[in-house]
N, C-alpha and C positions, 0 to 999 in steps of 0.2 A: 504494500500500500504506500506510493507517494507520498512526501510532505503537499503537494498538490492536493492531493486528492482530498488528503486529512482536512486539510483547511477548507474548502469546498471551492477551490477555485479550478475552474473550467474557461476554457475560450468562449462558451456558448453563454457560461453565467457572466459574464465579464460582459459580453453583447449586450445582454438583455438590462443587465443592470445599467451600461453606459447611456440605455436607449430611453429607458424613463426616468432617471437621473437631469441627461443632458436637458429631454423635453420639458423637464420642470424649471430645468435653469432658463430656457429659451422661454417658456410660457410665462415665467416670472416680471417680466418686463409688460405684459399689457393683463396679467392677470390679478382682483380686487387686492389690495392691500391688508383693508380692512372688510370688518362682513357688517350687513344690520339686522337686527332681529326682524322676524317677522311674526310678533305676538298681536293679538287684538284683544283691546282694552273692553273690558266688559264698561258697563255703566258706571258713572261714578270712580271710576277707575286710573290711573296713571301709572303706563310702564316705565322702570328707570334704567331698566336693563334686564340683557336678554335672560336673565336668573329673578328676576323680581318684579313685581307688580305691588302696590299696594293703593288701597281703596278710599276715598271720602270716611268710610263708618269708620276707617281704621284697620280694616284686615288686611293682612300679609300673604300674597301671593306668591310662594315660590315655586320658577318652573325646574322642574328636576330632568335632561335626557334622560336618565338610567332607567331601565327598566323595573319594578318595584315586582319583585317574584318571592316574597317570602323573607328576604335579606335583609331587610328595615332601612334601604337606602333611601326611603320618602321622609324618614324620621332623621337617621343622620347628616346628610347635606344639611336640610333646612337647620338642624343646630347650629350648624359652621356659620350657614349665612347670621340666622338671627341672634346672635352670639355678636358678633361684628358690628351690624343693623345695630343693637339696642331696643330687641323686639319684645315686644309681651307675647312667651311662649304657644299665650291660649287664641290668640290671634291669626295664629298662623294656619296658613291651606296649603295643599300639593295642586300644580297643575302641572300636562305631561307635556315634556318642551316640542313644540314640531320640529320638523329636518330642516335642519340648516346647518353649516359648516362651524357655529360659533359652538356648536356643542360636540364637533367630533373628540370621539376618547381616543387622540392622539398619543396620551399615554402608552396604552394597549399596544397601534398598531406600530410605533415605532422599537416597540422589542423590546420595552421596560419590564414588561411582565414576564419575564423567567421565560423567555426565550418563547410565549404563545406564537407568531407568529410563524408562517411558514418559512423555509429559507430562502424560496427565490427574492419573497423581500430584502429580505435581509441582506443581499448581494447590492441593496442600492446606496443603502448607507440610512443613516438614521434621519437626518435634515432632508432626503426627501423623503422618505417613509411618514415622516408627518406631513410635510406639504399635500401627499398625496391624500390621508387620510382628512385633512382640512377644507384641501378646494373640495372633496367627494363625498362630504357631509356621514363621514363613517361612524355612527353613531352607533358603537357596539355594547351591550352589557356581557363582560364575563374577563376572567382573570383575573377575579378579585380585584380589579379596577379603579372600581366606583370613589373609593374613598383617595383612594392614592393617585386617582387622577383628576379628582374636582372639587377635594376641598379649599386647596389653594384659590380656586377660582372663586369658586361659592364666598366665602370668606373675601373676596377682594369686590365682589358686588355689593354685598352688604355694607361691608367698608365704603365704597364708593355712594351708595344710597345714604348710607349714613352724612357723609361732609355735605352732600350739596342739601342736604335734609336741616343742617346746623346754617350751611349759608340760608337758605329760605329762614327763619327763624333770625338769626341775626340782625336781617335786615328789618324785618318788622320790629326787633327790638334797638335796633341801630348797634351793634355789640360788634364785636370781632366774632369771626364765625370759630374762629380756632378754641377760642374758651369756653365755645358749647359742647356739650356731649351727649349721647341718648343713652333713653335705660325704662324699660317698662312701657315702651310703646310712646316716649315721650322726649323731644327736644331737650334738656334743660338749661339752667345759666341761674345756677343761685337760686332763689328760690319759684323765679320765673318758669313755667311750665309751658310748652305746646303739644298737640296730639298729634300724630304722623300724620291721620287724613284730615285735618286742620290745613296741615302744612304739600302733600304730597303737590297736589295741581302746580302751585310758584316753584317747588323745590327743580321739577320738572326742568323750567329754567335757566337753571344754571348747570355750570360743567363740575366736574370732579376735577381736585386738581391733578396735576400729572404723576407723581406721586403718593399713592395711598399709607395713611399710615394705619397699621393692623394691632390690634388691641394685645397687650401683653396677656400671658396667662392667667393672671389676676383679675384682668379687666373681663374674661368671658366665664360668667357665672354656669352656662348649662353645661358648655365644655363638661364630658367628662362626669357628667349626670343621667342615669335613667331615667330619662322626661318618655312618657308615654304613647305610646308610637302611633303615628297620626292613622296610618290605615288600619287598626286593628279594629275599632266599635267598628266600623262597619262591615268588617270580616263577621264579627260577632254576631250582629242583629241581621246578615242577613241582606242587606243594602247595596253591598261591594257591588259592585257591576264588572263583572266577566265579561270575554265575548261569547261568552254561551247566552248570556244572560240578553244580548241584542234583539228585537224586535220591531222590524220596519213593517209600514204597509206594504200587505200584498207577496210578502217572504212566503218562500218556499224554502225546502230541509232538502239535504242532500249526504247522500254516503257513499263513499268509494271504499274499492280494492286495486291495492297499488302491485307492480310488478315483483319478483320476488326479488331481482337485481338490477343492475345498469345492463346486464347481457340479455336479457328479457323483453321479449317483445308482445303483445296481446296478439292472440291468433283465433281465436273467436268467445262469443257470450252466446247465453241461453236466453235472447229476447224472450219468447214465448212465455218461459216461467216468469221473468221479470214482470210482465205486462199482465201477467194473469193476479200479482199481489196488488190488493185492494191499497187506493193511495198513491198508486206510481203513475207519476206521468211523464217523465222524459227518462230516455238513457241515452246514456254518451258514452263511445267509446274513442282510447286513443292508447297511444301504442304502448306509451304507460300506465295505464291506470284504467280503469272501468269505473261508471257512477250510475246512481238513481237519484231524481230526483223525484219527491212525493209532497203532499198535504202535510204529513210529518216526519221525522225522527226514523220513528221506528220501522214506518213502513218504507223508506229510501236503505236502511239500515238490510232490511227482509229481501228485497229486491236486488239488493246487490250480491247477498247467499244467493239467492234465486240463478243471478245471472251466469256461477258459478264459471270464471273467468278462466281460461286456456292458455297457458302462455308458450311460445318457442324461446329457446336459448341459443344463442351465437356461440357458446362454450360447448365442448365435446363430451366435459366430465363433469359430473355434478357434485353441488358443495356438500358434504358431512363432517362428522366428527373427524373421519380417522385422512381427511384430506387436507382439511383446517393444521392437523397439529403435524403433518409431512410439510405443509409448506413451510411452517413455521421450523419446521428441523432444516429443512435444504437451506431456508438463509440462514440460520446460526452454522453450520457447517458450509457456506458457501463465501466468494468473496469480492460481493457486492455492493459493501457498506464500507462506512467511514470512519474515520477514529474523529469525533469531535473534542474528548480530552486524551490530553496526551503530556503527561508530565515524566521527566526523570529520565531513566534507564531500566525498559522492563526488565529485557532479556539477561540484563547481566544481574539486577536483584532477584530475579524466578531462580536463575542458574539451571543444574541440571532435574534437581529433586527438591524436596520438601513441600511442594505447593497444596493446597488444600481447594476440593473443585467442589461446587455442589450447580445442579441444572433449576429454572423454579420456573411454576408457568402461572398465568392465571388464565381465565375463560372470557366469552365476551360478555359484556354486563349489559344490562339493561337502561335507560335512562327510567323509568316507570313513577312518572310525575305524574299524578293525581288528574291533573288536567291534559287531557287526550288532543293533539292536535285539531283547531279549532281555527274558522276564518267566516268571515261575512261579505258578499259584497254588492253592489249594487253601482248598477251603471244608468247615467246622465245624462244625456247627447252623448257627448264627445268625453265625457269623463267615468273614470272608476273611484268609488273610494271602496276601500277596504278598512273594515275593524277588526283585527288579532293581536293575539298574545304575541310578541315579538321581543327578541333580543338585538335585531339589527333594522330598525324599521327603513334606512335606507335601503340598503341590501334587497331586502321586501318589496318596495317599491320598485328597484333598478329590473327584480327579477319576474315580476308580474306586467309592469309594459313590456318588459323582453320579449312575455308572454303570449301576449295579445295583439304586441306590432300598435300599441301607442307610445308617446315620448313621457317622460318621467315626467314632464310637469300637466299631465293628463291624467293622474292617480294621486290620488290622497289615501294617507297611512294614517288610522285613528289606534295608537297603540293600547293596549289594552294592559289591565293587571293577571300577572302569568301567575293560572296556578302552580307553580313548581315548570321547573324548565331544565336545570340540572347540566346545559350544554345543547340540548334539542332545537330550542325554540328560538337559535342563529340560525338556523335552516325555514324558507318558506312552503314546502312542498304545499299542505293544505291553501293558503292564499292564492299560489300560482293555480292550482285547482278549479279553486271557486272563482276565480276571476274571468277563468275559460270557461264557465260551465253556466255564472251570470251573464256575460257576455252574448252566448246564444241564448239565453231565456227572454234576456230582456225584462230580466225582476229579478225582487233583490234576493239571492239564494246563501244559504247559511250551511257551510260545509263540515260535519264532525264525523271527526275517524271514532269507528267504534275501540274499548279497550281491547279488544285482539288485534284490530287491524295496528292500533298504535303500539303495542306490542312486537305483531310481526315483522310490522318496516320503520322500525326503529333503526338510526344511524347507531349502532354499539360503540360501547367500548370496546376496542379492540383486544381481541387476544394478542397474548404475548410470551414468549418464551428467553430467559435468561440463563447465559452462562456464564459465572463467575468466579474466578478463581483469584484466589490469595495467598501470599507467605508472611511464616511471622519471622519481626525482627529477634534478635536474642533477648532482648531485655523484654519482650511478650505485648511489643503494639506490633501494626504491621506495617509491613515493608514493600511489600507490592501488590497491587489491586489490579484487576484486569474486568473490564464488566463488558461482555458481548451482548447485545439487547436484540433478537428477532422479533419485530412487528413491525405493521403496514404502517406509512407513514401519512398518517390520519389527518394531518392539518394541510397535506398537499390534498388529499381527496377535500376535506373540507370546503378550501378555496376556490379548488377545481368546481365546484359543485354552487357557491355563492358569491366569488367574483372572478367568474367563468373571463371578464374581459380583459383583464390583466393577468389572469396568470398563464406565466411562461415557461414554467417547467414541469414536469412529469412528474405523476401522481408516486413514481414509485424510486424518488429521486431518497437518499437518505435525507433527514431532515431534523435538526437539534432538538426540538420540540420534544421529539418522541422517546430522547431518552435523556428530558430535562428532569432534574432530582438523582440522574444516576451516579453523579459525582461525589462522595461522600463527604462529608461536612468534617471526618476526621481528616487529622494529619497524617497525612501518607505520603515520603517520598516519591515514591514510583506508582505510578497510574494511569490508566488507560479507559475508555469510554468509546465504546463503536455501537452507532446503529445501524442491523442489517436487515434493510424492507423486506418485507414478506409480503406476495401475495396470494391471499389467504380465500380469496373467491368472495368475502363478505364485505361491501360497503360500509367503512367505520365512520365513526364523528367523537367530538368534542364531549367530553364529560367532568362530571364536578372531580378538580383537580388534576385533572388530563392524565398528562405520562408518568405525575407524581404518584396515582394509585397505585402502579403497579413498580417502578423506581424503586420506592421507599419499601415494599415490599419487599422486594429481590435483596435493598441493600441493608435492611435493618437485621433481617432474617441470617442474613450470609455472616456479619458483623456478631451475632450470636453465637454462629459456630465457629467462627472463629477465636470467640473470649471461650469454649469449652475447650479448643486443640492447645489454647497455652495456658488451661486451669485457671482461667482468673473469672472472678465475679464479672457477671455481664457488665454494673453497672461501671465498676473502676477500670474497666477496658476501656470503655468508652469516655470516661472522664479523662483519663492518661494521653487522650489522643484530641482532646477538646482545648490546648491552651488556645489557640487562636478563634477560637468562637465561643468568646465565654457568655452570651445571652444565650445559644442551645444548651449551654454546660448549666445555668443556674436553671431551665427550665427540667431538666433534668433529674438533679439534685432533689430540686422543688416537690416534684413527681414522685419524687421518690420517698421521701419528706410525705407528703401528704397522701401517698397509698399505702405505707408500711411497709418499704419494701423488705423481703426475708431474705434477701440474692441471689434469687432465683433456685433455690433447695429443690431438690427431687422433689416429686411428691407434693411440694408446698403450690402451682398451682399459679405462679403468678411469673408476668411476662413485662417488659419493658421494652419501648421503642421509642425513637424521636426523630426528627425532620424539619428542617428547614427550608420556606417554599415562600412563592409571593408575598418577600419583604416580611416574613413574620418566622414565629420558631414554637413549635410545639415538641411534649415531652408527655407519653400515659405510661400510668403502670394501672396493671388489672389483674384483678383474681378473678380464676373459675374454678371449676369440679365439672367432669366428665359427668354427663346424665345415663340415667335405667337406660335408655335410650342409643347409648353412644354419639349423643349431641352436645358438644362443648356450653356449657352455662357459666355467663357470666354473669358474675357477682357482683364486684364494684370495678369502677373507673375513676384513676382521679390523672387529671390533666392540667397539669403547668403551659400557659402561654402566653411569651412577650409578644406583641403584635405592636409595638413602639405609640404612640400618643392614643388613648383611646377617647373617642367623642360619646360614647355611649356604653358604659358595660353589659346593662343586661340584654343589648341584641347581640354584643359580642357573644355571650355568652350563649344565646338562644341559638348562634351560627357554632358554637364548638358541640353542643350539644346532639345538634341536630346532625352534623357533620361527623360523629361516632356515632351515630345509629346507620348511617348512609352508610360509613365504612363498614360497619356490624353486615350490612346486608350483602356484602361483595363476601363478603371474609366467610359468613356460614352458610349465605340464601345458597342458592341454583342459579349454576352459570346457564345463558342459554345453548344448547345443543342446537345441533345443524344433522338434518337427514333430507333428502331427495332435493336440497336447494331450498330446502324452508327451515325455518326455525322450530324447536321440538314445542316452546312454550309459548304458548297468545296469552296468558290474563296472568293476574295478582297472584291466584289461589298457586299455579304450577312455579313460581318464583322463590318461592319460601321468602319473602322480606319479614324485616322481625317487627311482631307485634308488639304491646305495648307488655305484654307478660313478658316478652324477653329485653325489656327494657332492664337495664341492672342500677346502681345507683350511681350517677356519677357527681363526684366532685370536681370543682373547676377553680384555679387559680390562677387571676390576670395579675401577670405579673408588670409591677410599673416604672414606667417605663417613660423620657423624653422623647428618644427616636420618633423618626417619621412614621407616620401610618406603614402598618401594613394591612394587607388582605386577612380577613378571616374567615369569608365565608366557604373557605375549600381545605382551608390548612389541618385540619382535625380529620379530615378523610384517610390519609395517606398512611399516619403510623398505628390506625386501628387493628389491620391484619397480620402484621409484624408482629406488633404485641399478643395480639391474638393466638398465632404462630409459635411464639417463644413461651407464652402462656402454657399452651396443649404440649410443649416438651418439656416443658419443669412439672406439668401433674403424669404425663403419660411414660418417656423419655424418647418417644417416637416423636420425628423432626418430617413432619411434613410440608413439603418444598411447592403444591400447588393448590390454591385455592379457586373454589369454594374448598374448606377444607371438611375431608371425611375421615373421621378417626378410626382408626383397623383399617385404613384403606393403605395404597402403595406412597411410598414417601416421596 
């Protein structure tokens, strides 16, 4: 393998990156500078910026891009802002910001986030990577993001509403505006008092100066408070509005059945049966997908069983079990991939003997969010608007006029609150759908994948297969690490599949992403990182903490057996090799501190793992006992996490929490199987996901912290199955290397 290659450079990649590189440099010159909002002031109303609105009675409007799926991003932004602002907490509203460029999470796409993006970006450099994402209004939710890429913002609008809010006020009091300040919904200056919608309409007037000045830590009271999370009463009574929840006049219900791959083509339906269920009045076929549309739900739902869909394949072999884990063997034995780390001197620290190898796989997961792919649409003359759950609502837009052969600003995108999304709902399959299907009706049609179908064609998690091999140094850390990573490279399919117009490279090019987390957080001289594409015949995507689920697995697990080959307690192996990361070393500690740890004793039951991912650092230790059953049962979890300036703890907390159950469900449920090119599982019941009976207790400690934000809504995912892992071999002494894991099964 090349130092070329290692590094990812190519003639081809060098082209492609010079060519949208240069173009942005050359388009730079007549292309906006600046952007302007395009918000509409309700009555009463004054916008001050593209983050804020606030009203005559006084209420605070702030508009949020991100997507609000469970994450309590509508609650923490708006702290940041009204923190700044000087707001009365009980004031404030969420509204959802439209597509424009002033809200792309250029964070994201320019590669801050632990490597999410694909690589061919990443050949263009970081300064356009954001341009791009800026002029192209990439307004994404995911990669634990949200906070690490718009609190700055959010906070410098408030700020900025705030001074010219002080100038307005000033002048009515003739005062210097610099000696005012706000606090409870109010201007003040000594004992003088004004109310924001008093003052919003004049403040409107004036400019911000060019410099903002941002409140020190002292000065923002919510900072860093459980202030009550603005979407939650109406989760509760009922009120939320979903896009299931949409109803226009004159709607019609629609259901499909999608192809089983990209190789799949529709080759006929059973009209007759279709036509004969009561309710059905149209069906459409296309080469993807088959539909009914009906009077209702159920009966488009009936009609599409009915129409009992035929598909041909372009492929010669079909996908199963035992072809999924061959392909995944030929790339780990083949030599197709790349070293993306590469430190030291392997060959000469391996030498000829001592190494210690273990293989580990995991299965494909499921995304199985509560809420089933869901779209609505309805067409105008010359226009579409669509309402769905979305995590890319430009993406959505670009890929639905792609659709239908109108221009993007011939579609409107009314984003919706996502039940649960988990990585899925970056993809618009269902919109692109109902867009084509309202399109010919000419009324508004309302398209829901049943829970099987969203099941069946579901984008997975991809499987994956790792080989990992280590030696220890004499004094008992180690001294050379090798990690060979086989899986598809999921974030090229991604792209390929939602910004079909820019990407230049091949779905099965290696790509960092895929074996981001594999690096180990210890000190290790010598070490190595190659990911080798597989393909695996199954269409994968984006999931809660991507390559970290299965990384952190491989490498927490490996790091196990390796503190058993030099006799040393799990945790002081891993301490011994933590000088240079001492925020994962005190989360650790911590963890260990606050579950009791026994050192991992036979018999005793209890497992430890930690990980460092999207800017933040997580550490659990866990007890179980093996069930009558031979089902691993755990008992408590207690989890140490620095995640650097916290704006809110108890949704922090409600994302680590939640984020050990998700991982609970990878580590024990049912991976999905693959026979004849379909998937062995459609619903909940065949998944095993853990109930609330298998919920154990868990303790959490945020550990505090100055540092910058980090991510938290995925970080807790990653070192659940590890510990889990290392758990089931300190009660069992059996080291099982692939999850789902099955106890008395092959290790």
């Amino acid at each position: 393998m090349s130092k070329a290659s290692r590094l990812g450079i190519t003639r081809r990649r060098v082209l492609i990156g010079g060519g949208i590189g240069a173009g942005l440099v050359v388009a730079w010159g007549v292309w906006p500078r600046h952007y302007v909002h395009n918000l509409v002031a309700g009555e009463g109303e004054t916008v001050f910026n593209a983050f804020l609105k606030i009203g005559e009675d006084g209420h605070v409007s702030v508009i949020v891009p991100q997507a609000e799926m469970g994450q309590g991003v509508w609650t923490a932004l708006p702290q940041a802002l009204a923190d700044e602002l000087g707001a009365d907490w009980r004031t404030i509203g969420v509204e959802t910001a439209p597509i424009n460029p002033l809200y792309a999470n250029d964070f994201l796409v320019a590669g801050e986030s632990d490597g999410a993006m694909p690589s061919f970006l990443g050949s263009i450099g970081r300064w356009a990577t954001r341009e791009y994402a800026v002029r192209n209004a990439l307004m994404i939710t995911g990669g634990s993001t949200s906070i690490r890429g718009f609190e700055d913002r959010f906070r410098g609008a408030g700020a900025a509403a705030r001074a010219v809010l002080c100038k307005a006020a000033a002048a009515r009091w003739d005062a210097d505006w610099q000696a005012c300040d706000t606090a409870h919904g109010f201007v003040v200056l000594g004992e003088r008092r004004l109310r924001f919608g008093e003052l919003a309409a004049a403040a409107a007037d004036y400019a911000p100066p060019d410099t903002l000045t941002l409140r020190n830590p002292a000065g923002r009271p919510i900072t860093g408070q459980s202030m009550p999370r603005i979407d939650l009463p109406s989760k509760v009574d009922g009120s939320a509005r979903y896009a299931g929840d949409v109803r226009l006049p004159e709607m019609v219900f629609a259901a499909a059945r999608q192809a089983p791959s990209g190789r799949h083509r529709l080759a006929g339906v059973n009209r007759d049966a279709a036509n004969n269920v009561f309710g059905v009045t149209a069906i459409f076929e296309n080469p993807r997908f088959a539909a009914c549309v009906a009077t209702n739900w159920w009966a488009a739902n009936r009609g599409v069983e009915a129409l009992a869909p035929e598909w041909e394949s372009e492929a010669e072999t079909v996908v199963d079990d035992a072809s999924i884990s061959q392909a995944l063997q030929d790339a780990l034995d083949g030599d197709g991939g790349r070293r993306f780390v590469y430190e030291g001197d392997l060959d000469a620290a391996f030498g000829a003997s001592g190494a210690h190898r273990a293989t580990y796989d995991v299965g494909l997961a499921p995304h199985a969010a509560i809420e089933p792919l869901t779209a609505t649409a309805r067409t105008r003359g010359d226009r579409l608007e669509i309402w769905a759950p979305t995590q890319a609502p430009g993406l959505m837009r670009a890929a639905v006029a792609d659709a239908i052969g109108y221009s993007e600003s011939q579609v409107t995108i009314y984003p919706m609150l996502l039940g649960g999304a988990f990585g899925r709902k970056i993809e618009h399959d269902a919109a692109v759908q109902v867009a084509i299907i309202a399109r010919r009706m000419n009324r508004p049609v309302q398209l829901t994948w049943s829970r099987e179908e969203e099941t069946r064609s579901d984008y997975y998690r991809p499987a994956a297969r790792g080989r990992l091999t280590g030696k220890l140094a004499p004094d008992g850390t180690i001294a050379a690490w090798h990690s060979r990573i086989a899986v598809p490279s999921t974030n090229n399919q991604l792209f390929q599949r939602i910004m079909p117009s820019i990407f230049f490279g091949d779905v099965d090019d290696p790509d960092p992403g895929a074996v981001e987390g594999a690096r180990p957080a210890y000190a290790i001289p010598n070490l190595a990182v190659e990911h080798m594409p597989a393909d695996i015949g199954v269409e994968t995507g984006i999931w809660r903490s991507v390559g970290h689920s299965y990384t952190a697995f491989f490498t927490e697990c490996f790091v196990d057996e390796l503190a058993a080959a030099a006799g040393v307690e799990p945790l002081s192996f891993r301490i011994a090799m933590l000088g240079r990361e001492p925020r994962l070393a005190r989360c650790l500690t911590t963890a260990a501190t606050l579950g009791g740890w026994d050192g991992g004793e036979q018999g005793g039951g209890m497992g430890l793992a930690a990980h460092s991912c999207f800017g933040s650092h997580v550490a659990l230790v866990l007890r179980l006992h093996i069930g009558d059953d031979q089902r691993p049962v755990i008992d408590r979890i207690a989890a140490a996490v620095d995640c650097g300036r916290i704006i809110n703890p108890e949704i922090v907390r409600q994302q680590i929490e939640g984020g050990i159950v998700f991982g609970m469900s990878q580590a024990l449920g049912r991976a999905i199987g693959y026979a004849d090119d379909e998937p062995t599982a459609t619903n909940f019941h065949e998944l095993g996901l853990p109930i609330l009976a298998d919920t154990p207790v868990i303790e959490i400690d945020l550990i505090e912290s100055s540092e910058e934000p980090g991510g938290v809504g995925e970080i807790a995912v990653p070192p659940v199955a590890p510990a889990i892992g290392n758990a089931i071999f300190a009660a069992t002494g059996q080291r099982l290397r692939s999850i789902p894991f099955v106890v008395g099964g092959v290790a």
